[in-house]
Backbone as numpy.savetxt, mean C-alpha at the origin, in Angstrom:
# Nx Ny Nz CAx CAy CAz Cx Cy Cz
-13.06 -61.31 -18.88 -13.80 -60.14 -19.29 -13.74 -60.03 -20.81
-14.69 -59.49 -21.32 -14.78 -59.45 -22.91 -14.11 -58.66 -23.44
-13.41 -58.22 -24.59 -12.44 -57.10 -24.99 -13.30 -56.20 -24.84
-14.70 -55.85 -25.23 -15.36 -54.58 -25.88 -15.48 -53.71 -24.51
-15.76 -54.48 -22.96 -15.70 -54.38 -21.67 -14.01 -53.29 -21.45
-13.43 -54.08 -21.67 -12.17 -53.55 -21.20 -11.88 -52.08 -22.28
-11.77 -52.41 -23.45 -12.01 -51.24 -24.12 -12.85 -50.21 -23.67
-14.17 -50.18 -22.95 -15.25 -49.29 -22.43 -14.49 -48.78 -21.51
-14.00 -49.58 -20.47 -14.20 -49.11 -18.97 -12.01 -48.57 -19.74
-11.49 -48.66 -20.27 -10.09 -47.74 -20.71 -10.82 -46.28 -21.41
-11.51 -46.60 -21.51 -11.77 -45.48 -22.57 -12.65 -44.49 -21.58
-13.05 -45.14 -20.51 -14.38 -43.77 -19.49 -13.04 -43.80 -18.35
-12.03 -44.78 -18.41 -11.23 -43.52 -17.82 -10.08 -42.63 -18.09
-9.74 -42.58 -19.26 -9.39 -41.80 -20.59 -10.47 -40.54 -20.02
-11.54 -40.83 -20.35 -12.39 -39.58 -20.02 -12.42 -38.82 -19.12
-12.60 -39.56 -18.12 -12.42 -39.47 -16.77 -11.07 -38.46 -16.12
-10.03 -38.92 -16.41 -8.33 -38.43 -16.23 -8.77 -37.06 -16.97
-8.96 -36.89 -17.99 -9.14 -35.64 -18.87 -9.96 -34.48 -18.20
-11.64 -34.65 -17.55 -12.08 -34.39 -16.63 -11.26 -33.44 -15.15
-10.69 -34.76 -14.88 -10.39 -34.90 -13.27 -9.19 -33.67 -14.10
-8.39 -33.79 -15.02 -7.23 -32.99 -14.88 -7.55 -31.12 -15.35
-8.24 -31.64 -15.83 -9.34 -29.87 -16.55 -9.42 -29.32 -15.18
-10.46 -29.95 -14.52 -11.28 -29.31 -13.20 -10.05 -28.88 -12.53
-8.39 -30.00 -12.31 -7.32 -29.33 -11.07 -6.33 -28.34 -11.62
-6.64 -28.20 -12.80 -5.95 -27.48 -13.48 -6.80 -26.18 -13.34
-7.85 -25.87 -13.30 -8.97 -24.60 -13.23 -9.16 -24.12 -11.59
-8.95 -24.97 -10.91 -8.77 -25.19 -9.45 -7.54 -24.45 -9.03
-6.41 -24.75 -9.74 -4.91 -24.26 -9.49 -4.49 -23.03 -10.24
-5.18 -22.78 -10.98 -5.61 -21.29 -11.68 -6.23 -20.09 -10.71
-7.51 -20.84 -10.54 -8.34 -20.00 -9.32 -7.31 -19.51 -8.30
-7.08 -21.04 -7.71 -6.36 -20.82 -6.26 -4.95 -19.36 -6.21
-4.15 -19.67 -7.75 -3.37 -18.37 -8.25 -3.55 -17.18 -8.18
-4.83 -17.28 -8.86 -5.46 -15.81 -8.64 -5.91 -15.37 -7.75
-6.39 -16.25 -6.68 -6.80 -15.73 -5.61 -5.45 -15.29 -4.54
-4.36 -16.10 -4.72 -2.91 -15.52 -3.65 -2.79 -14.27 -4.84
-2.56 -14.32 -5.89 -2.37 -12.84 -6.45 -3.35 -11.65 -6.11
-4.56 -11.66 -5.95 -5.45 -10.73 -5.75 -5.36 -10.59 -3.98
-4.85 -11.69 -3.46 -5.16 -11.38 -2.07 -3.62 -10.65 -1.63
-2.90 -10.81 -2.16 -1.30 -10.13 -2.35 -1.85 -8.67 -2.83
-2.35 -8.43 -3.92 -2.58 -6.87 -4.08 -2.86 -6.41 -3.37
-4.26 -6.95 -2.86 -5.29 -6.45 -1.76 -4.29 -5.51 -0.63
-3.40 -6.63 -0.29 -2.53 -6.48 1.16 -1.92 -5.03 1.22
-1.57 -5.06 -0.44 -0.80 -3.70 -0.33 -1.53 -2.51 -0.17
-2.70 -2.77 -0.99 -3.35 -1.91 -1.11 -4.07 -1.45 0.57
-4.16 -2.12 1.60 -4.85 -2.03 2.63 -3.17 -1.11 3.31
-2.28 -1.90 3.36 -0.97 -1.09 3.99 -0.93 0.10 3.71
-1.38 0.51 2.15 -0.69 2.11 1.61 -2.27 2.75 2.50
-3.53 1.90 2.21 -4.70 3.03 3.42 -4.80 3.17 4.51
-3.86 2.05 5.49 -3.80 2.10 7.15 -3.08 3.56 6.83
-2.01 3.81 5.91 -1.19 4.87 6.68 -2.03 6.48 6.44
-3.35 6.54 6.12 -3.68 7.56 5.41 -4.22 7.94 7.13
-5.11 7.42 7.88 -5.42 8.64 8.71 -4.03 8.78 9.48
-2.90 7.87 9.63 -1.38 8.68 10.31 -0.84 9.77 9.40
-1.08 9.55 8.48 -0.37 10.89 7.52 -1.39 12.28 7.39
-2.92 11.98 7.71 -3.61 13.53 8.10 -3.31 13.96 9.02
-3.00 12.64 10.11 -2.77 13.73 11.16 -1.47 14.64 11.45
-0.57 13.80 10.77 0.90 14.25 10.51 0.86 15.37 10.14
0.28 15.72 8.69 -0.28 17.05 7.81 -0.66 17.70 9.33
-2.21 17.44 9.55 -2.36 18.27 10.35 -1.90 18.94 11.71
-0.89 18.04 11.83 -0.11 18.61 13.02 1.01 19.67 12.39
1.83 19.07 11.39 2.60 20.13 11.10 2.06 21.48 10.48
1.26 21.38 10.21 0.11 22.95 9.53 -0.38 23.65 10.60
-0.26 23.04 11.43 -0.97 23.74 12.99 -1.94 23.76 13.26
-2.92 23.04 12.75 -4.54 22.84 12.94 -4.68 21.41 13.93
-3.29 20.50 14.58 -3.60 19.76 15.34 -2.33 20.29 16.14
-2.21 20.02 18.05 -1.11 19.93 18.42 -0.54 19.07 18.73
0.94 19.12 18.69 2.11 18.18 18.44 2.60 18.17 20.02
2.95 17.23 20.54 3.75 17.26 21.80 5.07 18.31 21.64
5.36 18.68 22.38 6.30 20.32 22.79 7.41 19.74 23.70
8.31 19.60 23.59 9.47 19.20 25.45 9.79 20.66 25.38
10.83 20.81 26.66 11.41 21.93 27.48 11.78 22.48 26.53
12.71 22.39 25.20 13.25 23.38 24.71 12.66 23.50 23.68
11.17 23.28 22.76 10.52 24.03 22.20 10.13 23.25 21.14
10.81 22.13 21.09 10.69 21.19 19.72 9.73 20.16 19.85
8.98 20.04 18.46 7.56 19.19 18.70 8.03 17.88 18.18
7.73 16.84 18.83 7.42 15.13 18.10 6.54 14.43 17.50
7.06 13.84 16.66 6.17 13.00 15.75 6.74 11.42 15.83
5.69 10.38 15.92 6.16 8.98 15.79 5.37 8.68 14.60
5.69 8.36 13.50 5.03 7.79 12.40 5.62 6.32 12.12
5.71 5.47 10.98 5.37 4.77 10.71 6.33 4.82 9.13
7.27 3.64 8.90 8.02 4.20 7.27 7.35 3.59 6.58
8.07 2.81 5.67 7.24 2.20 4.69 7.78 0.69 5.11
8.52 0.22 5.62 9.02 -0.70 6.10 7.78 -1.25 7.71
7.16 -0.53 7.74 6.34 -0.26 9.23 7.45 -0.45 10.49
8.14 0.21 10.75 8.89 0.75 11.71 8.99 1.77 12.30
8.73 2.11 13.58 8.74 3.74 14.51 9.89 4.66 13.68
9.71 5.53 13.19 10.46 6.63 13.62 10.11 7.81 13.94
11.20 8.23 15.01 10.59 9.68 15.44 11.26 11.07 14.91
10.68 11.45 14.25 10.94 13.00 13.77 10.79 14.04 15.26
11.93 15.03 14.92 11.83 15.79 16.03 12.17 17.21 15.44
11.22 18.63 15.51 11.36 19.55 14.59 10.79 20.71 15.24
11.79 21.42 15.03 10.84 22.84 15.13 10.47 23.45 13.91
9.47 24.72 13.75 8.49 24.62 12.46 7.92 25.81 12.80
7.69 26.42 11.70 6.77 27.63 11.50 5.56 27.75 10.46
4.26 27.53 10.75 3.70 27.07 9.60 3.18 28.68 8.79
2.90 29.04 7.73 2.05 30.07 7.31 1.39 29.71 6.07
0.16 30.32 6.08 -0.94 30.05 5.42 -0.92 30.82 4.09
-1.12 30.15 2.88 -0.68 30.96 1.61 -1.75 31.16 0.39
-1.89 32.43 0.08 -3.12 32.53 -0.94 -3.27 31.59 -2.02
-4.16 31.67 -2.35 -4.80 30.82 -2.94 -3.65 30.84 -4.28
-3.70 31.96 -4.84 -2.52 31.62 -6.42 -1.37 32.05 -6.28
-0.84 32.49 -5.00 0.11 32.45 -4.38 1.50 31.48 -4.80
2.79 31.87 -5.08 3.52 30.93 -5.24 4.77 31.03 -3.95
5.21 30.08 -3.65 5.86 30.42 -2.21 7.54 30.11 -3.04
8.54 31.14 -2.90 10.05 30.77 -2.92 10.54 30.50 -1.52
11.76 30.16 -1.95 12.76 29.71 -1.07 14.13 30.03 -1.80
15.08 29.75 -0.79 16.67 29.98 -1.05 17.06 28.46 -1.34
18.32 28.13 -2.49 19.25 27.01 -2.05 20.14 27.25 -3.03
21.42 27.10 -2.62 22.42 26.38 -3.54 22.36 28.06 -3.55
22.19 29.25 -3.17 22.30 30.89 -4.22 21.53 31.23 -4.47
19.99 30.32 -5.47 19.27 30.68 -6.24 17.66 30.57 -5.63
16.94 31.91 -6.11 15.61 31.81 -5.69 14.78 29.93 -6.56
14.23 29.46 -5.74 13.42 28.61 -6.48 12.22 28.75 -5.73
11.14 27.89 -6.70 9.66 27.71 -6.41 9.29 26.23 -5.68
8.98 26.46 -4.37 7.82 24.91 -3.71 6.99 24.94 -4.58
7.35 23.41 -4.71 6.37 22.02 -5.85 5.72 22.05 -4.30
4.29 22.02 -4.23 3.19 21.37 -3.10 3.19 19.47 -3.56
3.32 18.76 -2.20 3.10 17.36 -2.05 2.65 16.85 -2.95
2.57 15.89 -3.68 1.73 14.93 -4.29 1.59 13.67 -3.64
C-alpha cells in the first residue's frame, strides 16, 4: 500500500473515533438526564397519588365525609406515610367551624397559644 493511502485511511479514522466518541458521549449525557428527570418525575407523581388520600382524610376529619365509627365511638382512618406503609389512626374528634378572621386558642404547657392552620 502507498504511504499517502495509509496516512488517509489513519487519519478518517482519527476522524471517525472523534465522531463515534462525541455522538456516545451526547448519548450518555441524554441517557443521564433522562434517569434524572425520570427520578424527579417519580417523586413528583408519589407526593400527587397522596393528594386525593389526604382530601379525603381532611374531609373526613372536618365532618363533611364519614369516617367508620366501632362500638365505643371512635372513628378510623388507614392512610398511607411517606414510606407508603398502612397506618391506622384511631380518634375521637370534635370538629367546629371558625369565622372567617377568627383566631382559634388553645391550652399547653399553662399558656394560652394561637393554631398555625396546615400548610
Amino acid at each position: 500500500m502507498p504511504p499517502w493511502f495509509e496516512t488517509a485511511l489513519a487519519i478518517g479514522a482519527a476522524i471517525a473515533a472523534v465522531f463515534f466518541f462525541g455522538k456516545y458521549r451526547e448519548t450518555a449525557a441524554a441517557l443521564h438526564e433522562s434517569e434524572r428527570m425520570k427520578h424527579k418525575l417519580s417523586k413528583d407523581l408519589d407526593r400527587y397519588r397522596d393528594v386525593p388520600q389526604l382530601r379525603a382524610l381532611r374531609d373526613g376529619l372536618i365532618g363533611e365525609r364519614n369516617l367508620p365509627v366501632d362500638d365505643e365511638g371512635y372513628e378510623h382512618v388507614l392512610i398511607r406515610d411517606s414510606a407508603r406503609k398502612p397506618v391506622h389512626i384511631k380518634l375521637k374528634k370534635t370538629a367546629e367551624s371558625v369565622a372567617d378572621a377568627g383566631s382559634v386558642q388553645y391550652q399547653a404547657g399553662g399558656e394560652a397559644r394561637t393554631l398555625q392552620e396546615l400548610d
